[in-house]
C-alpha positions in Angstrom: 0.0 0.0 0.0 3.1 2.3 0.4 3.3 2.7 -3.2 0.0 3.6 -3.8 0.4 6.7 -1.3 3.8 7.4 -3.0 2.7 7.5 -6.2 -0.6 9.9 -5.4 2.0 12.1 -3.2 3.8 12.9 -6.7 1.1 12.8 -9.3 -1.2 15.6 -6.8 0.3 18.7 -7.6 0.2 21.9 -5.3 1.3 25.1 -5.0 4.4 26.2 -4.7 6.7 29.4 -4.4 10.0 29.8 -6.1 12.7 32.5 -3.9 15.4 33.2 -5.6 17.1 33.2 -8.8 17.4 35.5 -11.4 15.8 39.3 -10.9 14.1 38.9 -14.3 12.4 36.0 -13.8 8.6 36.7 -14.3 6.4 37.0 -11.2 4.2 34.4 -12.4 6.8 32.1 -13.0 7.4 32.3 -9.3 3.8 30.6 -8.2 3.4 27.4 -10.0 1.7 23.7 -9.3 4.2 21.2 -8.7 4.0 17.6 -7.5 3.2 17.1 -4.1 6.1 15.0 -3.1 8.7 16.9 -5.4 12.1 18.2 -3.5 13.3 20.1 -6.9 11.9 22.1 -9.7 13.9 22.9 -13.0 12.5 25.9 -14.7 14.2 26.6 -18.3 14.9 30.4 -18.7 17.2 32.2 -21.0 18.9 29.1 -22.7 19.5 27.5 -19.4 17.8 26.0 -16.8 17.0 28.0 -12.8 17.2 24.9 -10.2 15.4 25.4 -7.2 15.3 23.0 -3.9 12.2 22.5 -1.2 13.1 24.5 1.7 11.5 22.3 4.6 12.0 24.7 7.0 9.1 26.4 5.2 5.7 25.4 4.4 5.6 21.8 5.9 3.1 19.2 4.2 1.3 19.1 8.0 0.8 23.1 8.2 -1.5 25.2 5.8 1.7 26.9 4.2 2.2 27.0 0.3 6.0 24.9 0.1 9.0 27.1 -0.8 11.7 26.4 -3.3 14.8 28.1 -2.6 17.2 28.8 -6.2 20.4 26.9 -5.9 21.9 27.2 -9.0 21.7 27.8 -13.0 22.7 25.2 -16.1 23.0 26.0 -19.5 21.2 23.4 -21.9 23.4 21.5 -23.9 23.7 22.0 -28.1 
């Protein structure tokens, strides 16, 4: 039965906050849905990709707080 909740944890998605990152990434970028159980996000942006990681000292599953991702770094996409 642990698989069952595991796979529903990722496929729900939620809300989410992005903090961080580059100043001229759009404000509605920052507020997406993401999958429950997700500890990254990788947002493409100016021929690269803006990495961001759960901050779980922030918005805990438990609590009624949207999850925050925290930037942590930038790749370029490969040619």
């Amino acid at each position: 039965m642990k698989g069952l909740d595991d796979n529903a944890a990722r496929s729900n998605p939620i809300d989410v906050v992005l903090v961080g990152g580059p100043d001229d990434l759009p404000a509605a970028a920052r507020r997406m849905r993401a999958p429950a159980a997700g500890e990254t996000i990788k947002i493409p942006h100016r021929g690269g990709y803006e990495h961001f990681e759960r901050d779980r000292r922030i918005g805990r599953p438990d609590e009624q707080e949207t999850p925050v991702f925290r930037w942590t770094m930038r790749t370029k996409i490969a040619e």
